[in-house]
N, C-alpha and C positions, 0 to 999 in steps of 0.2 A: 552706174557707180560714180561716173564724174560728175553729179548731180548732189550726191551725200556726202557730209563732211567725214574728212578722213585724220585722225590721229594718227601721225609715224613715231617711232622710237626707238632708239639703240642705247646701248652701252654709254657711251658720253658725250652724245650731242651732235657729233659730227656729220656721221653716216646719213643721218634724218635730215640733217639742215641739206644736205644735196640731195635727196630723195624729194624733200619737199617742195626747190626749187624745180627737180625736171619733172613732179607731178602739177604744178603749175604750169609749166611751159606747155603741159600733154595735156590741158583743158581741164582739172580739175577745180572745182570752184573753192571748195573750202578745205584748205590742208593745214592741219594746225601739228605741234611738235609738243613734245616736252622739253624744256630749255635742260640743256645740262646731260638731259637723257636719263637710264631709270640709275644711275648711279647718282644722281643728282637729288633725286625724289626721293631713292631711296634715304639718303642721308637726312634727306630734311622730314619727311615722315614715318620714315620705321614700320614700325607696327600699327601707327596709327593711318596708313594708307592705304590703297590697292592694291597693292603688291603682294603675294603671298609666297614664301619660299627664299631660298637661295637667286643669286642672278650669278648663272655660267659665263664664265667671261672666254675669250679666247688666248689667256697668256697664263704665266704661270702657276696664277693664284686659283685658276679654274673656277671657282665658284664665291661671291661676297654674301657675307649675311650682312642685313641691313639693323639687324639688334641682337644680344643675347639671347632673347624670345624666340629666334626666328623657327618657322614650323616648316620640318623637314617634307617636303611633298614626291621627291623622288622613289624610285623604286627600285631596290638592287636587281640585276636584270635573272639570277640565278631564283633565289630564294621568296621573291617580291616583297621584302621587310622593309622597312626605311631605311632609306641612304643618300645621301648626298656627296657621296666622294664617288668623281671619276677618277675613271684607272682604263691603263689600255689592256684589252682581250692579250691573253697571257701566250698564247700559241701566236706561234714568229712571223707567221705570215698572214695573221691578219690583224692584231695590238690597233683594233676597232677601238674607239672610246665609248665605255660602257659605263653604268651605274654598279657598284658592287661593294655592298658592308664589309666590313672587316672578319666578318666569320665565313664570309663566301668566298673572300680574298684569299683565305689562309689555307684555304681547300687545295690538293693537289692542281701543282700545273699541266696534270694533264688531264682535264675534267675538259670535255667534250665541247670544242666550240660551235657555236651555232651560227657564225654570224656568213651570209653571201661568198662562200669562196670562188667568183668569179669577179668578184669589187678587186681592181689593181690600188695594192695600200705598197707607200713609202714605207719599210718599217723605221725610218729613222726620226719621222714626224708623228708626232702625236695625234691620237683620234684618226 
């Protein structure tokens, strides 16, 4: 693999510009970045790029569309219909961050979770 060229990228540039350097320092030959990161691309290409979907970020805005156009490619994790809004698993001990439409949202809180109940979750932190 340290012989094929490598594209890194994150969220705004950062993460990648160090990833890229300690994949050079670990023998990689060709490591190239996206400047700016895909928040970057995003804004400058839209619709007219590679990017397909929302981009999940880790802060409060959780997910950026990069145009009006943008095509929802998520999946509500209940119902599998389109969605693009995270939400945390509604039962207390495990408020997992999931995919889930607004019709699957509205559904009783006590509708069955499914997610690993041996995963130790913060419930004070999100996802």
């Amino acid at each position: 693999m340290k012989e094929k060229p490598v594209v890194t990228y994150c969220t705004g540039g950062i993460r990648c510009e160090i990833l890229s350097v300690v994949m050079k320092n670990r023998g990689f030959k060709e490591v190239y970045q996206i400047d700016g990161g895909i928040v970057k691309y995003g804004e400058n290409f839209a619709e007219d790029g590679l990017w397909e979907g929302a981009l999940y970020t880790f802060d409060s805005r959780m997910a950026i569309d990069f145009s009006t156009k943008t095509k929802v490619i998520g999946e509500c994790e209940i119902c599998q219909g389109p969605s693009k809004i995270f939400r945390n698993c509604r039962t207390k001990t495990c408020h997992e961050l999931i995919l889930l439409c607004d019709s699957c949202n509205d559904l009783p809180a006590s509708t069955k979770c499914t997610h690993d109940p041996s995963k130790v979750r913060d419930s004070e932190m999100v996802g």
